[in-house]
N, C-alpha and C positions, 0 to 999 in steps of 0.2 A: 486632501486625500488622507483617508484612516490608513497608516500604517502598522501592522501584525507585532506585537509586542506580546510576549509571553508572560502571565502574570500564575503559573504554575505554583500551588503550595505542594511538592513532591512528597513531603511527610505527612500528609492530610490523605494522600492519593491511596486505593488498594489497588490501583490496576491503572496501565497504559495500554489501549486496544491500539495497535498501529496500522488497522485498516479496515477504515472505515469508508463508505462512500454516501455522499450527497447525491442523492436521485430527484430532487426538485431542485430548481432555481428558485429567484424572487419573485418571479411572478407566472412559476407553476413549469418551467420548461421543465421537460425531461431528459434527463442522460445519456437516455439511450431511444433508437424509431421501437414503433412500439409494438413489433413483431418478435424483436430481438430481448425487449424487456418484458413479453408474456413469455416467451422462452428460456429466460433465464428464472423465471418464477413459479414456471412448470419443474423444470432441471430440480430446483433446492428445497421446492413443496412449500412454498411461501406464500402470503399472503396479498404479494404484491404491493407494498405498503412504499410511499416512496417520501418519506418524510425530509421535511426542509434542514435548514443549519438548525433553528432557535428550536424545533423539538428534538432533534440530536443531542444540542447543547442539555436540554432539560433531562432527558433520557441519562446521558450520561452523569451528569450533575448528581443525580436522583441516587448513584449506584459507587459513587465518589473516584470515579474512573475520570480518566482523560480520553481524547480521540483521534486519532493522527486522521485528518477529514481531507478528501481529495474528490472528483474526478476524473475523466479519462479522455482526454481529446484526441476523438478517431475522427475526423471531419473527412480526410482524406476519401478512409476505407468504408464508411459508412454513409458518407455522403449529410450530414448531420451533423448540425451546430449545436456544440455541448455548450454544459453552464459555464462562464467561463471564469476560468480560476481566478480572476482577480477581485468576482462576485464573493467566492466561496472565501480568498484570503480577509475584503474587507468585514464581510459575516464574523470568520472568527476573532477580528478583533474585538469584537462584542461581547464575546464567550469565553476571553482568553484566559478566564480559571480554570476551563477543561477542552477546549480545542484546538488543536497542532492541526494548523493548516501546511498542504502541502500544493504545490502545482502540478498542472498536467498541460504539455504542449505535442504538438503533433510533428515528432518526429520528419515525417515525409515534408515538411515543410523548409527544409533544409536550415540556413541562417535568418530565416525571420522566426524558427521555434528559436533558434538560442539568442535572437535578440529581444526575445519575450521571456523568455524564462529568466535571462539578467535582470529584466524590469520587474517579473513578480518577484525576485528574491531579493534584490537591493532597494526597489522603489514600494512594495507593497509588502514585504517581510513574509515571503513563504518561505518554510520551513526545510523543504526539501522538496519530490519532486516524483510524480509516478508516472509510470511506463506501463502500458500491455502490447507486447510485441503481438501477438495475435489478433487484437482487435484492431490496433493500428498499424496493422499490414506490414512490419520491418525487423529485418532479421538484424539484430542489434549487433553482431562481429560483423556487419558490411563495414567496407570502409567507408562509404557515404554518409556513417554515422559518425565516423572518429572524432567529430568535429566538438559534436553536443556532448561525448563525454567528456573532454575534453575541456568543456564549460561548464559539465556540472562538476567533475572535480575542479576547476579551478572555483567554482562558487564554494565551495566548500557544503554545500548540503549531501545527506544522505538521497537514495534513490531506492523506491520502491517498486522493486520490475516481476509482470505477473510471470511464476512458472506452471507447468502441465499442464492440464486440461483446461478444461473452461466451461460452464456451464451457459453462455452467450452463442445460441444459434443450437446448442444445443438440440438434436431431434427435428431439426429443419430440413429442408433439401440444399445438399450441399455445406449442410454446417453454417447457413448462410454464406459460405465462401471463404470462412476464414480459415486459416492455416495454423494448424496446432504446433509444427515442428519451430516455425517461430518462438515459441517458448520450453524449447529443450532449455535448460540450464546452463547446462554446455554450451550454450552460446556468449555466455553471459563469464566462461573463464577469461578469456582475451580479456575482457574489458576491464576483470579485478586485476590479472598481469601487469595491464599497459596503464592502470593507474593504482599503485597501492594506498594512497592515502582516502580515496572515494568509497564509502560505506554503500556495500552494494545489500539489499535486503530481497531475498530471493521470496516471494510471495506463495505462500501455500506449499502444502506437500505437494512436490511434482511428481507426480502421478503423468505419465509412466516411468519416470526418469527422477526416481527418488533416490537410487544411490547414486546417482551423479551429482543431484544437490548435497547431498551429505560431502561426498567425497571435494567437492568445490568448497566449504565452509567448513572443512578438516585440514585442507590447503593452506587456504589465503587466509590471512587474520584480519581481511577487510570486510569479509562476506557474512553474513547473518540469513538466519529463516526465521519468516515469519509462519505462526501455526493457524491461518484463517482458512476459512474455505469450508473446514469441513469438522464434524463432529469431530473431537478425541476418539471418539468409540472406534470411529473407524479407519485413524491413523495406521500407515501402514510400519509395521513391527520393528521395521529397522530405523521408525523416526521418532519411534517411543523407547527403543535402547539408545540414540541419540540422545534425543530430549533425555534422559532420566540419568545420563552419565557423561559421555567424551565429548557432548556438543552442548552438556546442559548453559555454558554462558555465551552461547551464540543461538538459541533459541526466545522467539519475541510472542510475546501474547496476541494474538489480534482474531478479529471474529469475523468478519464480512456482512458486518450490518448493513443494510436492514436485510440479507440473503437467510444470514446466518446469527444471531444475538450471541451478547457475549453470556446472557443467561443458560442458553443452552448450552454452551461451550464450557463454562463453569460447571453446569451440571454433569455433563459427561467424562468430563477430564480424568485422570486414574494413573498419576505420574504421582514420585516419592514427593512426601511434603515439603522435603528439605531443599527440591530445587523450583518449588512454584515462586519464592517469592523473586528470585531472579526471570526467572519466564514472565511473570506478572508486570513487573515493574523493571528494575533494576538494568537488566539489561537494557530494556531501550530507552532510560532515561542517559545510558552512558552514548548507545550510538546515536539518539536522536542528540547527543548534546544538552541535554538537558539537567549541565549542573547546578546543586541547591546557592552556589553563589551568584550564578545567573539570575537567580530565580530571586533572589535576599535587591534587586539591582533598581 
């Protein structure tokens, strides 16, 4: 078995995207049924593109970025069998000049997710570990979760958990069924409480509940935002006086490729200069762990 070993040159690097997602498998599966993934490609004006690890890897390679690459086992709530991370972990040890693999296990699945999620982080070296409470159907302060946090802070990986909206189901009937309050923020304070030392990365501007992520990552000094999802152009106002002052080293660069490129995201961007290189880089080489002595190993 290929085990995930980080061979990161961080001084070589201009950028760390920390969310990325893998929309093919090895042999073409997709991510997501395929109702839900022309809806999410209507939602962001996208071309639909659902590129594998190895042109991720070259994508990013090309632009001398890294990729925190993940994604999202809703099996439950979807009914559909994602790629499965240990696919995606053994992929990046192939690419591991620019790919941070992360896992995704399906919550609803009680102690067989956290007895999978130990195996891809100690037996397959994933990096940490993403959550979409909305598409995988659970409200993260239940207590029937305490369990899995529980295990990801004891694994010591960071956690990448989607907040606000969602552009999946998007313009469907019924939203395809899923439930957006699932990814209030606010749900996600308990869990930075009841574990301080567990690096929680609040994903995207939450939208409609963007001063409750500010105010949660103003809090806790465990919590982080990441800025994917959506242009800069049309970040909302209170997460560009964040970003650009009281919250600039708790702000992560990340794009939602292939939804969202980090090309466009770089084009649009209009924050002071003085704090991109920590948005860029810096910050999440410190909460992904990703120090240069690690890296020298």
């Amino acid at each position: 078995m290929t085990r995930y070993e980080p061979a990161l040159d961080l001084d070589a690097l201009e950028a760390i995207d920390v969310h990325v997602h893998v929309e093919q498998g090895d042999h073409g599966h997709p991510s997501l049924p395929a109702d839900l993934a022309a809806a999410a490609a209507a939602y962001f004006r996208s071309d639909g593109v659902t590129p594998d690890l190895a042109s991720i890897a070259a994508y990013y390679r090309e632009r001398r970025m890294a990729a925190v690459v993940f994604t999202v086992d809703a099996r439950t709530q979807l009914g559909h069998e994602p790629i499965p991370s240990e696919e995606i972990v053994r992929g990046a040890a192939d690419h591991a000049d620019v790919l941070i693999p992360f896992a995704s296990v399906d919550p609803r699945e009680g102690e067989r997710a956290i007895d999978r999620l130990r195996s891809l982080v100690v037996d397959h070296g994933a990096r940490g570990v993403k959550l979409h409470p909305t598409l995988q159907g659970f409200d993260p302060s239940a207590d029937a979760y305490r369990a899995l946090w529980g295990a990801i802070d004891e694994l010591g990986i960071p956690a990448i958990v989607h907040t606000g909206q969602t552009g999946i189901g998007a313009g469907t009937p019924r939203g395809a069924g899923l439930r957006l309050r699932y990814s209030d923020p606010m749900l996600l304070d308990d869990v930075a409480a009841d574990h301080p030392g567990l690096q929680l990365i609040l994903a995207h501007p939450s939208v409609p509940w963007q001063d409750e992520a500010i105010s949660i990552a103003t809090h806790k000094a465990n919590v982080s935002i990441d800025l994917s999802g959506w242009s800069p152009k049309y970040f909302p106002p209170q997460l560009v006086r964040a970003a650009s002052s009281f919250l600039t080293h708790k702000m992560l660069f990340g794009s939602d490729f292939p939804l969202l490129t980090p090309d466009r995201w770089l084009r649009d961007v209009d924050l002071p200069a003085e704090v991109m290189p920590g948005i860029l880089k810096n910050n999440a080489a410190r909460v992904l762990g990703l120090t240069s002595q690690e890296n020298k190993q």
